[in-house]
mmCIF file of the N, C-alpha and C atoms, coordinates in Angstrom:
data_MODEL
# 
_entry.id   MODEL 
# 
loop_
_atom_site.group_PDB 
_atom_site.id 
_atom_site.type_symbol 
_atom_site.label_atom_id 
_atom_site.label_alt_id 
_atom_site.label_comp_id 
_atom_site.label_asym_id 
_atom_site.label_entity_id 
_atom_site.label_seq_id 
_atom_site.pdbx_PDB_ins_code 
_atom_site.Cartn_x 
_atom_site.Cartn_y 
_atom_site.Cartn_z 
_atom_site.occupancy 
_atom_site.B_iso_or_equiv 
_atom_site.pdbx_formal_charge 
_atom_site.auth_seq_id 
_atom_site.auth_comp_id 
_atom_site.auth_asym_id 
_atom_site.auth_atom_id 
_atom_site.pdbx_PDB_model_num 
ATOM 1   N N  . UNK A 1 1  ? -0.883  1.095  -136.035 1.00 0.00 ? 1  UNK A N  1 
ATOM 2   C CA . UNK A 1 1  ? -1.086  2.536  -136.037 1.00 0.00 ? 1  UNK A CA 1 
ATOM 3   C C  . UNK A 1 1  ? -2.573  2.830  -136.244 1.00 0.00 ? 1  UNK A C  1 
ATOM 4   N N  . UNK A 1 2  ? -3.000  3.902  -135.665 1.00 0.00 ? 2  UNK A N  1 
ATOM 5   C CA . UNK A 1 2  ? -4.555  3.804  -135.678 1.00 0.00 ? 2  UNK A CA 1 
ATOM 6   C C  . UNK A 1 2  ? -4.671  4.820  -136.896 1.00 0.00 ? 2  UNK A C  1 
ATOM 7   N N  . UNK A 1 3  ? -5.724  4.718  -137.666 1.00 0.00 ? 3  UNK A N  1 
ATOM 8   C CA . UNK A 1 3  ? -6.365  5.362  -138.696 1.00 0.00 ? 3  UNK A CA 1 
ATOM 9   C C  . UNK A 1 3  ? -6.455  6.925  -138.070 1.00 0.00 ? 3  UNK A C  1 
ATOM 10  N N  . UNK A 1 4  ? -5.676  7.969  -139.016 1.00 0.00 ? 4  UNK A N  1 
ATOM 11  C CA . UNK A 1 4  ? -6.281  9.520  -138.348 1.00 0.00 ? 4  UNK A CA 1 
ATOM 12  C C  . UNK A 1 4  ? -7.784  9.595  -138.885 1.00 0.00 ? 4  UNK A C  1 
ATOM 13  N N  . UNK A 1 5  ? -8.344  9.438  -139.886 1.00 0.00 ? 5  UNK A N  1 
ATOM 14  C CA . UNK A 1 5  ? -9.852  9.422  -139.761 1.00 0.00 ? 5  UNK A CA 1 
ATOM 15  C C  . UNK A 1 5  ? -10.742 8.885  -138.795 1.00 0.00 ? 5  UNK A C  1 
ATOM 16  N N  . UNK A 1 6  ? -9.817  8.169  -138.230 1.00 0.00 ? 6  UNK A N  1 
ATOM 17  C CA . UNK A 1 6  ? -11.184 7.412  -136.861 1.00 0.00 ? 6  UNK A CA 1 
ATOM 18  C C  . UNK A 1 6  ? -10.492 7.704  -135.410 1.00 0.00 ? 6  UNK A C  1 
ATOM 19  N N  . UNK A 1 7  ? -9.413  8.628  -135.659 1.00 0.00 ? 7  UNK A N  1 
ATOM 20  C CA . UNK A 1 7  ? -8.842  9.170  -134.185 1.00 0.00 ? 7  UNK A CA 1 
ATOM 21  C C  . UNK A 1 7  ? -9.611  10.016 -133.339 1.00 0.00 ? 7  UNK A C  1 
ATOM 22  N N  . UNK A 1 8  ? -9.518  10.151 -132.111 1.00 0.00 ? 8  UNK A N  1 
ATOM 23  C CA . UNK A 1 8  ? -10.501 11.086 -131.420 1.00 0.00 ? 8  UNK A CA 1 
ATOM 24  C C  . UNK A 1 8  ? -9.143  11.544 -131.201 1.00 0.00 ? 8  UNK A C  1 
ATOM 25  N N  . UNK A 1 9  ? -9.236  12.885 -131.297 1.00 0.00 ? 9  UNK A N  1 
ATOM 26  C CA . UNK A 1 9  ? -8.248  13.684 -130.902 1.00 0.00 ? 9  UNK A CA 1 
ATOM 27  C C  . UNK A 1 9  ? -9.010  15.412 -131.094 1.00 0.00 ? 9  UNK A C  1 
ATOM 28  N N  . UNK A 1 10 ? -8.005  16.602 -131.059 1.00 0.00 ? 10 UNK A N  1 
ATOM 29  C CA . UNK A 1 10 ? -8.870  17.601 -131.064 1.00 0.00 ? 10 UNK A CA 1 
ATOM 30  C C  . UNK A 1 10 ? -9.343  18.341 -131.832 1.00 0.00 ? 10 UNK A C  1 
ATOM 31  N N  . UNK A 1 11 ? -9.228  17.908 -133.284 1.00 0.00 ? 11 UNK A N  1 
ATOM 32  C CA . UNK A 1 11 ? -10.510 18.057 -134.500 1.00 0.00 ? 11 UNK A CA 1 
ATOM 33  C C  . UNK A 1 11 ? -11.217 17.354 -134.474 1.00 0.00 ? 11 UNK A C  1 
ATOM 34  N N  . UNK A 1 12 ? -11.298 16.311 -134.000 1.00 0.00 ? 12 UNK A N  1 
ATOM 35  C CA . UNK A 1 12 ? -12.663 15.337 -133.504 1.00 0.00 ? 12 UNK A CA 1 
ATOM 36  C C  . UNK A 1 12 ? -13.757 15.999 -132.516 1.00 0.00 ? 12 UNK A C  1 
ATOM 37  N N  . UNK A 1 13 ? -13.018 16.432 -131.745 1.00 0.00 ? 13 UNK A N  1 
ATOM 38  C CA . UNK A 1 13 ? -14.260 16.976 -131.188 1.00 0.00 ? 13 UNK A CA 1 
ATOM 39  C C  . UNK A 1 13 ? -14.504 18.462 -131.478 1.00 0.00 ? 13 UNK A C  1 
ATOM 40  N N  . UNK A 1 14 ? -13.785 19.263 -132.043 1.00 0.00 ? 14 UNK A N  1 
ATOM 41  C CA . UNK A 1 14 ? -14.002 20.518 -132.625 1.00 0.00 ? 14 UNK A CA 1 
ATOM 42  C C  . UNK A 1 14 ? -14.710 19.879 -133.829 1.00 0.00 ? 14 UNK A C  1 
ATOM 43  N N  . UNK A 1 15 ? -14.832 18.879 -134.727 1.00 0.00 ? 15 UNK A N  1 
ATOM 44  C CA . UNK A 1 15 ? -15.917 18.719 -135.506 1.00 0.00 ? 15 UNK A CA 1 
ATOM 45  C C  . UNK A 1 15 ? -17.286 18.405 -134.686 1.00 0.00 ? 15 UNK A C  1 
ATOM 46  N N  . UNK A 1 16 ? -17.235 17.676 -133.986 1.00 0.00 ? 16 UNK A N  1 
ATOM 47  C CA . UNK A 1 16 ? -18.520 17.150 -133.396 1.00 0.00 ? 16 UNK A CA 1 
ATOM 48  C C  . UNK A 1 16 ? -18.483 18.785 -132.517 1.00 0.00 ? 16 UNK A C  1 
ATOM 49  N N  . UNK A 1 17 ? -18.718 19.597 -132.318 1.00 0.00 ? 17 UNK A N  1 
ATOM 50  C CA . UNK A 1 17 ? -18.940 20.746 -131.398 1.00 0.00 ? 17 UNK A CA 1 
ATOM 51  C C  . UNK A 1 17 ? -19.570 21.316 -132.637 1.00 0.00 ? 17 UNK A C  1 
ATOM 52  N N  . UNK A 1 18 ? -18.903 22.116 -134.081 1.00 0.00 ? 18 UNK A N  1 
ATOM 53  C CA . UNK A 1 18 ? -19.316 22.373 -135.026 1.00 0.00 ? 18 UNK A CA 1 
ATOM 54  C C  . UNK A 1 18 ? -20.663 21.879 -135.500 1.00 0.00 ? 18 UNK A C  1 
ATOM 55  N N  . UNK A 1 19 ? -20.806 20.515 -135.779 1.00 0.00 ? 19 UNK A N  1 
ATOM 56  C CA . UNK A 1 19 ? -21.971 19.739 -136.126 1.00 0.00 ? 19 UNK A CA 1 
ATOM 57  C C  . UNK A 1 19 ? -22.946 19.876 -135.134 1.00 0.00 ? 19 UNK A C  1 
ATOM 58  N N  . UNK A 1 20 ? -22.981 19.569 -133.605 1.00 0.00 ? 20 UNK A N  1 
ATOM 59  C CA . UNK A 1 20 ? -23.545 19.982 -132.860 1.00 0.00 ? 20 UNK A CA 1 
ATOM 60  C C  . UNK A 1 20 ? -24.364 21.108 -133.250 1.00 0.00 ? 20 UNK A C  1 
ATOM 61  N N  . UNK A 1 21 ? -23.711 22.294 -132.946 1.00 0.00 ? 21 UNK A N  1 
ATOM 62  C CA . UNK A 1 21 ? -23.909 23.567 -132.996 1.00 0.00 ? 21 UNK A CA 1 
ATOM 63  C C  . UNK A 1 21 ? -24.614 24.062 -134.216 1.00 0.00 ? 21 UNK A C  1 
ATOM 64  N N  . UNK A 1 22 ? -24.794 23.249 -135.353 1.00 0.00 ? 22 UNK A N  1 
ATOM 65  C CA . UNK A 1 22 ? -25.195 23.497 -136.423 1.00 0.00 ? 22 UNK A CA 1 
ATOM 66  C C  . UNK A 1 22 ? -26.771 23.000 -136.532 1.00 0.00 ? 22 UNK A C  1 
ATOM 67  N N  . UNK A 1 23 ? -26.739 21.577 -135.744 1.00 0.00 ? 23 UNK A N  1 
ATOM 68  C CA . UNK A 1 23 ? -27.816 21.292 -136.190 1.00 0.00 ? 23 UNK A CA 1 
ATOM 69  C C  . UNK A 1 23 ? -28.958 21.504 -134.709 1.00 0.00 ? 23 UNK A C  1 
ATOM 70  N N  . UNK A 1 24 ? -28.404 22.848 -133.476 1.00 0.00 ? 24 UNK A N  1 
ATOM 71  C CA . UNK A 1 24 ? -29.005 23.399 -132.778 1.00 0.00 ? 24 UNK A CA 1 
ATOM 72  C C  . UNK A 1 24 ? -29.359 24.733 -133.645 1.00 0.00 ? 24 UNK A C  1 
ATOM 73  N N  . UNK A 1 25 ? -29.339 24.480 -134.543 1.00 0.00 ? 25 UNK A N  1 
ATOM 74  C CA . UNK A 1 25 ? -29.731 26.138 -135.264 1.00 0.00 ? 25 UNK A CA 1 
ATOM 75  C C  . UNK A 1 25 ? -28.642 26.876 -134.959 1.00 0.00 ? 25 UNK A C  1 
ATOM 76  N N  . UNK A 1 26 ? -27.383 26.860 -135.375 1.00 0.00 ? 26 UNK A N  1 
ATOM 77  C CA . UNK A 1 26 ? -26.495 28.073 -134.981 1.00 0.00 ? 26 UNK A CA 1 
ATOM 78  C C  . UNK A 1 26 ? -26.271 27.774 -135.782 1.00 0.00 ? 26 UNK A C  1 
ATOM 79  N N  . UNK A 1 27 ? -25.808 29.449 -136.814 1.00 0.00 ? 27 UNK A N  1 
ATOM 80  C CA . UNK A 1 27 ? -25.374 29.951 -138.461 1.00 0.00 ? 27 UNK A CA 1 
ATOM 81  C C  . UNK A 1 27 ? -24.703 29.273 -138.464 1.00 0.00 ? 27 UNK A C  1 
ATOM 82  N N  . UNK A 1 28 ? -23.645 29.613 -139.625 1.00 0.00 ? 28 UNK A N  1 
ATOM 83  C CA . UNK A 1 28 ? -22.329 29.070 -139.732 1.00 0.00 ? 28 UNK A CA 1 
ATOM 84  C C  . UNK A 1 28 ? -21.581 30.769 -139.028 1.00 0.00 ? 28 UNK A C  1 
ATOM 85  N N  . UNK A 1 29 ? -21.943 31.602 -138.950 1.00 0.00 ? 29 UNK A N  1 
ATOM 86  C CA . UNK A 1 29 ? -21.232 33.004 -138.823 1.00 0.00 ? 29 UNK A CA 1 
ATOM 87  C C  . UNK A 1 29 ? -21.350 32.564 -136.904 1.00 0.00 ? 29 UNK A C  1 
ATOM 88  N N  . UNK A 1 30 ? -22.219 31.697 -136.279 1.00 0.00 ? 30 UNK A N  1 
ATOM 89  C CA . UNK A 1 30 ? -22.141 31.418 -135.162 1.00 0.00 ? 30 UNK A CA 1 
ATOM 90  C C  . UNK A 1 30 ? -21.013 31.067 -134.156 1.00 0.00 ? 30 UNK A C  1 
ATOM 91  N N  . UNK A 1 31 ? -20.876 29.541 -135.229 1.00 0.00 ? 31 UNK A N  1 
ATOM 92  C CA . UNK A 1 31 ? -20.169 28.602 -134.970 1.00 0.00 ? 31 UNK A CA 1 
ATOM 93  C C  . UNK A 1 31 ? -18.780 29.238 -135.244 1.00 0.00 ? 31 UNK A C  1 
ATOM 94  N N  . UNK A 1 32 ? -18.719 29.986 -136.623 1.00 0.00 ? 32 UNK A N  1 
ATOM 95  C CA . UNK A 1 32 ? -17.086 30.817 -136.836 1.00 0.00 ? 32 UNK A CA 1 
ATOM 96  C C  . UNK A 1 32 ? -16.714 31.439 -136.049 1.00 0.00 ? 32 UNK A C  1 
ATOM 97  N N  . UNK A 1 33 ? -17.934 32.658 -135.010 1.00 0.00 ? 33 UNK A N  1 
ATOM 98  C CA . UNK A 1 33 ? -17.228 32.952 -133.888 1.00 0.00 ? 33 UNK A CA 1 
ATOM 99  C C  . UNK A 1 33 ? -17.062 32.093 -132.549 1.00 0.00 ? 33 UNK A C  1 
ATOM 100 N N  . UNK A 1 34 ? -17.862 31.113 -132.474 1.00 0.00 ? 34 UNK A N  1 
ATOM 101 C CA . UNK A 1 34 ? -17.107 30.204 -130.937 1.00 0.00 ? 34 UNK A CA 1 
ATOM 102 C C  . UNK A 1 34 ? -16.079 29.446 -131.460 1.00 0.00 ? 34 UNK A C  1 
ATOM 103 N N  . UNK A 1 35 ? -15.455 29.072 -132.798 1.00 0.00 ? 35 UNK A N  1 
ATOM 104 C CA . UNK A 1 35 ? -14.635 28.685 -132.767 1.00 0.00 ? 35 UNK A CA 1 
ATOM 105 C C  . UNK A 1 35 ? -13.401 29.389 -133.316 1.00 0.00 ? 35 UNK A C  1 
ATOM 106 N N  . UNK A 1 36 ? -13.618 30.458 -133.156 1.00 0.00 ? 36 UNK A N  1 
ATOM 107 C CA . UNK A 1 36 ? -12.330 31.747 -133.478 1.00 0.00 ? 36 UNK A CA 1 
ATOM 108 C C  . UNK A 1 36 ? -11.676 31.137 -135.095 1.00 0.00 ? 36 UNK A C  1 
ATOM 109 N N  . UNK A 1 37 ? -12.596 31.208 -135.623 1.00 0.00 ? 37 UNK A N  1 
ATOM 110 C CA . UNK A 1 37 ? -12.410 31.320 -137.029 1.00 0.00 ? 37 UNK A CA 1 
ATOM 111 C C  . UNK A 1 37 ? -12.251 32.506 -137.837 1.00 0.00 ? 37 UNK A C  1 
ATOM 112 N N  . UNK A 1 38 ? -11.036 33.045 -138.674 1.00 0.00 ? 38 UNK A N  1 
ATOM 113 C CA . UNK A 1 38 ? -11.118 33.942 -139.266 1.00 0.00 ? 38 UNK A CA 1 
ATOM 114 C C  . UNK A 1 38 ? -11.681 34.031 -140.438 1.00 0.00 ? 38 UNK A C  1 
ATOM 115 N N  . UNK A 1 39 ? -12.498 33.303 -141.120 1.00 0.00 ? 39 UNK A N  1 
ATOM 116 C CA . UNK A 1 39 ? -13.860 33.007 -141.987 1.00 0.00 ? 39 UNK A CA 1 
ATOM 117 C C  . UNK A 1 39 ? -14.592 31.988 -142.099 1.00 0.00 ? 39 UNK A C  1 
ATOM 118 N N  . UNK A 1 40 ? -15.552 32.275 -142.027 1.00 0.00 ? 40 UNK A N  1 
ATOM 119 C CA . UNK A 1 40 ? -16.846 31.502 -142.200 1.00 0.00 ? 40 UNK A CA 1 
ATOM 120 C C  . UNK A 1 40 ? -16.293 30.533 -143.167 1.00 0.00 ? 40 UNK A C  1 
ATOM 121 N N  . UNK A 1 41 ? -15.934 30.492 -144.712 1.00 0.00 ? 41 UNK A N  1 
ATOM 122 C CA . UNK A 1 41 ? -15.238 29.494 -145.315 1.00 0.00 ? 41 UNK A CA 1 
ATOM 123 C C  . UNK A 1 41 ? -14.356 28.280 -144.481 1.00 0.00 ? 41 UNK A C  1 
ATOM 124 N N  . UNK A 1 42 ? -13.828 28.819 -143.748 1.00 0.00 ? 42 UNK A N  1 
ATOM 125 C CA . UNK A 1 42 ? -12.761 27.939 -142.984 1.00 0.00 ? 42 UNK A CA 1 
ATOM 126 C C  . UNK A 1 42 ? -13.619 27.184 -141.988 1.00 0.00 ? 42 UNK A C  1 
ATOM 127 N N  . UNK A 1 43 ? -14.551 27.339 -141.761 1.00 0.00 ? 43 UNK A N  1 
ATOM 128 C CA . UNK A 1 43 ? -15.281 26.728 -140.565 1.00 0.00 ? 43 UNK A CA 1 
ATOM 129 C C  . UNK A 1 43 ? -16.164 25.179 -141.441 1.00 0.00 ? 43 UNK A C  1 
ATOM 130 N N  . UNK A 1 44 ? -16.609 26.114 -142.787 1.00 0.00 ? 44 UNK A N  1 
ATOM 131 C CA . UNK A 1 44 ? -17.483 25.084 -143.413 1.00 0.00 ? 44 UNK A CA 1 
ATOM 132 C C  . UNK A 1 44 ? -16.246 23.996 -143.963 1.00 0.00 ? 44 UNK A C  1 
ATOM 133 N N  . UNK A 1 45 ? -15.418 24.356 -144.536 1.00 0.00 ? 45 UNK A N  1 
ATOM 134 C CA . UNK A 1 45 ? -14.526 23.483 -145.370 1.00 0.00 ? 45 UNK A CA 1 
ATOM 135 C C  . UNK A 1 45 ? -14.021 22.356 -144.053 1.00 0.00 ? 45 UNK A C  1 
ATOM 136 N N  . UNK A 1 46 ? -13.497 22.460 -142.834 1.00 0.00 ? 46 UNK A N  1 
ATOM 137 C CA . UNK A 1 46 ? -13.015 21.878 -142.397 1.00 0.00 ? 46 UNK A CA 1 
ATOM 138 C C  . UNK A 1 46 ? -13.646 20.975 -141.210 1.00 0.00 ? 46 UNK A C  1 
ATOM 139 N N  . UNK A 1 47 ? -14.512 21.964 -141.113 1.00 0.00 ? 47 UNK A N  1 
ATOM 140 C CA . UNK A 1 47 ? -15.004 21.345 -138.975 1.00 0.00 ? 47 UNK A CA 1 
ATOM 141 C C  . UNK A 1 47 ? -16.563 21.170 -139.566 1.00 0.00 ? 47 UNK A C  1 
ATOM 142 N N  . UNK A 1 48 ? -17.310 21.663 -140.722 1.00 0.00 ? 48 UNK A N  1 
ATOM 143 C CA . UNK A 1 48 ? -18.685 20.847 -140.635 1.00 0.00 ? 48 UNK A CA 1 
ATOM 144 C C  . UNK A 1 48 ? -19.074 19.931 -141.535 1.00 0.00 ? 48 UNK A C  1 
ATOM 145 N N  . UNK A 1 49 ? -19.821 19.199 -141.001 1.00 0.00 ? 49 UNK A N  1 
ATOM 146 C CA . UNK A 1 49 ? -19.993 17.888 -142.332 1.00 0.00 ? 49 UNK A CA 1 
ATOM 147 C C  . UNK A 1 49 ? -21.274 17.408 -142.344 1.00 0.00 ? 49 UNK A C  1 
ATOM 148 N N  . UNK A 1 50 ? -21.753 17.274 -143.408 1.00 0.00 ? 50 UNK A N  1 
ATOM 149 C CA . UNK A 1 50 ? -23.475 17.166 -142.955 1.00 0.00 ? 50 UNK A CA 1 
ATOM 150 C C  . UNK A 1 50 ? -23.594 15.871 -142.478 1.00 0.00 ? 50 UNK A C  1 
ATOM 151 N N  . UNK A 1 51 ? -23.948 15.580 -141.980 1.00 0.00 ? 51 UNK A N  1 
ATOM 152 C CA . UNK A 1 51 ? -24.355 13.989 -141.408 1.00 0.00 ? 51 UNK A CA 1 
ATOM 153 C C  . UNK A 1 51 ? -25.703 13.759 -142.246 1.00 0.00 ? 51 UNK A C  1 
ATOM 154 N N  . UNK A 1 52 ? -25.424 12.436 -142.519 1.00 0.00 ? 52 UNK A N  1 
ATOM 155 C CA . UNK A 1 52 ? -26.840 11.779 -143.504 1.00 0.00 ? 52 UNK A CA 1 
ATOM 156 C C  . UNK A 1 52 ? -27.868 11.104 -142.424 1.00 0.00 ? 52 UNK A C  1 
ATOM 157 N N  . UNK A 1 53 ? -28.957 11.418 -143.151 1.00 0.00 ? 53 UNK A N  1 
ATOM 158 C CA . UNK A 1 53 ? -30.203 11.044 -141.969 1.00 0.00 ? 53 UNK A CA 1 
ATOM 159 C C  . UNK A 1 53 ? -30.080 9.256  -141.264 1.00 0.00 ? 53 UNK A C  1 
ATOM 160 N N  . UNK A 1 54 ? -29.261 8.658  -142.020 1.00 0.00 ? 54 UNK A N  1 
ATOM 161 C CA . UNK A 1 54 ? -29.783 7.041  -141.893 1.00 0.00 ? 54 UNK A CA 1 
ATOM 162 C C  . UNK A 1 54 ? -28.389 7.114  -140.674 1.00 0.00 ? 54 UNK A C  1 
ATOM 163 N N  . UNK A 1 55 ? -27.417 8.001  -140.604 1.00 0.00 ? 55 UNK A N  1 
ATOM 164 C CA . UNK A 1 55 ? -26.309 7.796  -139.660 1.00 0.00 ? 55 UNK A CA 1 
ATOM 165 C C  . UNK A 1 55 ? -27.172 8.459  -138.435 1.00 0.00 ? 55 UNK A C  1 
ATOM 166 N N  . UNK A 1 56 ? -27.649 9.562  -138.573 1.00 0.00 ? 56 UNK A N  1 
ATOM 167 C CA . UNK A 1 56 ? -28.190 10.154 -137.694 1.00 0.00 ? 56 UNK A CA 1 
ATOM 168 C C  . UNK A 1 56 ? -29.076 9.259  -136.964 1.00 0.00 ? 56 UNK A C  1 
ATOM 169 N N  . UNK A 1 57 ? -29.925 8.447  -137.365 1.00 0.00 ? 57 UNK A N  1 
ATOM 170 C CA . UNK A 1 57 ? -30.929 7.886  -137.219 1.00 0.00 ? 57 UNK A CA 1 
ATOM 171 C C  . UNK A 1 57 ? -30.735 6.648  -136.655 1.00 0.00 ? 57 UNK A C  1 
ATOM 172 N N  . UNK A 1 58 ? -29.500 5.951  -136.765 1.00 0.00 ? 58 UNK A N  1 
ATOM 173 C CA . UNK A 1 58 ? -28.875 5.095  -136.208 1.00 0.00 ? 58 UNK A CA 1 
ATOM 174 C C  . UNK A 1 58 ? -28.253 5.526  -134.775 1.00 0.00 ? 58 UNK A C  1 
ATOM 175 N N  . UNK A 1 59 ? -27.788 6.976  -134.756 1.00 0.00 ? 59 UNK A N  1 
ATOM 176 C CA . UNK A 1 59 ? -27.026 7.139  -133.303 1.00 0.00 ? 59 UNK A CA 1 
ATOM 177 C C  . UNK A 1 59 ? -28.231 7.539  -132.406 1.00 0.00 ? 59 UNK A C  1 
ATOM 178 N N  . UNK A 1 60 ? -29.554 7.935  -132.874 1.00 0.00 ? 60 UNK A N  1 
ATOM 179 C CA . UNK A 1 60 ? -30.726 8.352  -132.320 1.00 0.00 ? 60 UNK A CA 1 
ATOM 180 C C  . UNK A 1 60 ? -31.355 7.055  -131.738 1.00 0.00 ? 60 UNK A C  1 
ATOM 181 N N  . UNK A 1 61 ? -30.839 6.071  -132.577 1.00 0.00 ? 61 UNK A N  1 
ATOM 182 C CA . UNK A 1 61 ? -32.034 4.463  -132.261 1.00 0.00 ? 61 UNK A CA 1 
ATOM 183 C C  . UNK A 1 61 ? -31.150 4.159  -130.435 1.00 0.00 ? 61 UNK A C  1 
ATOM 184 N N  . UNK A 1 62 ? -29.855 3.899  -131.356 1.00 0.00 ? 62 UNK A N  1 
ATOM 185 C CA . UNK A 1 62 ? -28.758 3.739  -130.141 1.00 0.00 ? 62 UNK A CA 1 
ATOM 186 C C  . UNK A 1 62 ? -28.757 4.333  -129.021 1.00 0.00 ? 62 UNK A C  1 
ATOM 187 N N  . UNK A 1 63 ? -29.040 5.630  -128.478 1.00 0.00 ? 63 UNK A N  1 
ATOM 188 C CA . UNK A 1 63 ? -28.834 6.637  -127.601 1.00 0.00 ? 63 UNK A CA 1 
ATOM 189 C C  . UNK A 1 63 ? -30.536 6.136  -127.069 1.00 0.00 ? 63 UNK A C  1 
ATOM 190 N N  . UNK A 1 64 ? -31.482 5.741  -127.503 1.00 0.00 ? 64 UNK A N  1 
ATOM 191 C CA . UNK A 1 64 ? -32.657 5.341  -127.319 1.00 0.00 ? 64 UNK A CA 1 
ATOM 192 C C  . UNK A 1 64 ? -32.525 4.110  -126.203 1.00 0.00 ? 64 UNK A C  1 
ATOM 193 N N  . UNK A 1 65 ? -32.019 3.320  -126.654 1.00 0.00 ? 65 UNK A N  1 
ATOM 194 C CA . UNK A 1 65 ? -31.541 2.061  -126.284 1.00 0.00 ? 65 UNK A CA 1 
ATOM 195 C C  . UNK A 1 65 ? -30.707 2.096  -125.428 1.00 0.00 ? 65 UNK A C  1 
ATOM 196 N N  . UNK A 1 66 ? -29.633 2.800  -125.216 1.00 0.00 ? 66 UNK A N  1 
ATOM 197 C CA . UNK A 1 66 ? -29.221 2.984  -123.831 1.00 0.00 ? 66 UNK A CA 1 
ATOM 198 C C  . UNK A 1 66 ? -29.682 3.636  -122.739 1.00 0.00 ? 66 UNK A C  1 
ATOM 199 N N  . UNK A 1 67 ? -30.567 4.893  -122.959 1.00 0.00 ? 67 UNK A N  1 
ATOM 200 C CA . UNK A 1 67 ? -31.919 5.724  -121.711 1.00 0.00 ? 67 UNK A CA 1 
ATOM 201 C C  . UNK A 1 67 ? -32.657 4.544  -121.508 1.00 0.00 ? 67 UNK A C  1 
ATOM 202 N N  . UNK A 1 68 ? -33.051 3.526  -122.703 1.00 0.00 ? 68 UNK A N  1 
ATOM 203 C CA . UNK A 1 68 ? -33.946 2.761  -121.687 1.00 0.00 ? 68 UNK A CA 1 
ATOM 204 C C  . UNK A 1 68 ? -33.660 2.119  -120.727 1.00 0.00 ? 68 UNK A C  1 
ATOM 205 N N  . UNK A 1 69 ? -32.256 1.475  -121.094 1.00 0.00 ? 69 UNK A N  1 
ATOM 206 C CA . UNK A 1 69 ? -31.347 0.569  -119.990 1.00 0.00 ? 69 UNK A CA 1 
ATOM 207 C C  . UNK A 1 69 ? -31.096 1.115  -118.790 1.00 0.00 ? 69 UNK A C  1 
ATOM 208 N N  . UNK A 1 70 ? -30.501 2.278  -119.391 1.00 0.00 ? 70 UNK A N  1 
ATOM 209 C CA . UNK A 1 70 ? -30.443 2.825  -117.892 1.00 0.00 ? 70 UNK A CA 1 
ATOM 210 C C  . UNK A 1 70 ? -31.352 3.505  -116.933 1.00 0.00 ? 70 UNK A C  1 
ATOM 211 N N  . UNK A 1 71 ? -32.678 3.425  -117.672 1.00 0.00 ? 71 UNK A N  1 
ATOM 212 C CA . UNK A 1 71 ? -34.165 3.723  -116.603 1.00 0.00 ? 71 UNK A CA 1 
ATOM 213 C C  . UNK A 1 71 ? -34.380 2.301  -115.623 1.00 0.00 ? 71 UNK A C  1 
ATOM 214 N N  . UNK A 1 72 ? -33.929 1.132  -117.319 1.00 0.00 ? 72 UNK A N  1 
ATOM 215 C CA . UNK A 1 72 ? -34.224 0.136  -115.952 1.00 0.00 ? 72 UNK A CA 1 
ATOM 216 C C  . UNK A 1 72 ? -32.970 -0.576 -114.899 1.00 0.00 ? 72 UNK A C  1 
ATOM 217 N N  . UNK A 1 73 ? -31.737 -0.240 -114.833 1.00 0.00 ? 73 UNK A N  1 
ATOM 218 C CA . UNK A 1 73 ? -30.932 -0.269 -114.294 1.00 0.00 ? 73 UNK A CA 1 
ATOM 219 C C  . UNK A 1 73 ? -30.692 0.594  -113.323 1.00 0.00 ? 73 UNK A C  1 
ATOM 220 N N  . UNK A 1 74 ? -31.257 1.675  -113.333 1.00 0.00 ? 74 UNK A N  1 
ATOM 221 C CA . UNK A 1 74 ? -31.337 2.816  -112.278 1.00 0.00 ? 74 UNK A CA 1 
ATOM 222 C C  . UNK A 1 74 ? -30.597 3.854  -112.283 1.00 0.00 ? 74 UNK A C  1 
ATOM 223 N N  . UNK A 1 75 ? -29.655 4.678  -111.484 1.00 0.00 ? 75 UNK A N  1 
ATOM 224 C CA . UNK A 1 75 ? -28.746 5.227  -111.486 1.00 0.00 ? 75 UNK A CA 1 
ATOM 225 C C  . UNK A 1 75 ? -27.582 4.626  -110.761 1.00 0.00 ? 75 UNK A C  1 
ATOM 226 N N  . UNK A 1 76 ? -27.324 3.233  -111.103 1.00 0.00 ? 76 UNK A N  1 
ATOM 227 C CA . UNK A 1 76 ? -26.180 2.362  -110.926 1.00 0.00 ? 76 UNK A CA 1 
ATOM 228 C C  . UNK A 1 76 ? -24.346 3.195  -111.292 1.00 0.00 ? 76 UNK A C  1 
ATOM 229 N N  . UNK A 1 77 ? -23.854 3.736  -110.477 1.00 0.00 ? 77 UNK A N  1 
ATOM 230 C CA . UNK A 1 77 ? -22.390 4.113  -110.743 1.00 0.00 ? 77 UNK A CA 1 
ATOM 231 C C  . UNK A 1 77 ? -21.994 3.203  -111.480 1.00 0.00 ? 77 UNK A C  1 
ATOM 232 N N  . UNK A 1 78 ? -20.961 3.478  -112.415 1.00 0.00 ? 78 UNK A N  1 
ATOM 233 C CA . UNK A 1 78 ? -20.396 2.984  -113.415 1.00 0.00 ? 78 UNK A CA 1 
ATOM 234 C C  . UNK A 1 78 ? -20.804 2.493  -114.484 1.00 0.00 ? 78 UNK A C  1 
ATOM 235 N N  . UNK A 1 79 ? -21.752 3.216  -115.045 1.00 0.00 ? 79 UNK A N  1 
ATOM 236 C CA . UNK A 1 79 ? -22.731 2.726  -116.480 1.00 0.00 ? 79 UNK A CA 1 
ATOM 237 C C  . UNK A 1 79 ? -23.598 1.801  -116.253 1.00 0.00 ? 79 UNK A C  1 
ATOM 238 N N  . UNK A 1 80 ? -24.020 1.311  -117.541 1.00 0.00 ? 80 UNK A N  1 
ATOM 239 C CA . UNK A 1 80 ? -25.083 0.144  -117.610 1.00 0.00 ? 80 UNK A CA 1 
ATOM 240 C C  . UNK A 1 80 ? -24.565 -1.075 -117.574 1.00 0.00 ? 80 UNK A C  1 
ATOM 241 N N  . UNK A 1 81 ? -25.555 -1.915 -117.148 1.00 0.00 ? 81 UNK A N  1 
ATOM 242 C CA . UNK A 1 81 ? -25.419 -2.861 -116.133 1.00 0.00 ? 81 UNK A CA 1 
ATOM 243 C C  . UNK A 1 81 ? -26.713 -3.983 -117.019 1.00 0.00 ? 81 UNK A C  1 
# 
């Protein structure tokens, strides 16, 4: 059975949309209305989570590391190569 903390399903990505959206500069009163929240409380308690700089900083190294691959791989269909 897979772990619900590590499920992608659709609070997974309504969190990652939240977080997103948060750390593009959108309030929390933002994010409560694209995600039809009836309070701002409910938006913070459930769908945002601060991400710590060293996680951040790790998916930033990573995402680095794959643009380069795929500059030098080209625009090869079906990912990197």
């Amino acid at each position: 059975m897979r772990d619900p903390a590590t499920a992608v399903n659709p609070r997974a990505f309504r969190r990652t949309f939240a977080n997103l959206d948060s750390v593009h500069s959108a309030t929390v009163k933002d994010v409560q209305g694209a995600m039809r929240h009836s309070t701002p409380d409910q938006t913070l308690k459930v769908y945002m989570r601060e991400i710590p700089n060293g996680v951040r900083n790790a998916v930033d190294a990573l995402d680095q590391l794959y643009s380069q691959k795929r500059g030098l791989a080209g625009d090869a269909p079906g990912g990197l190569q």
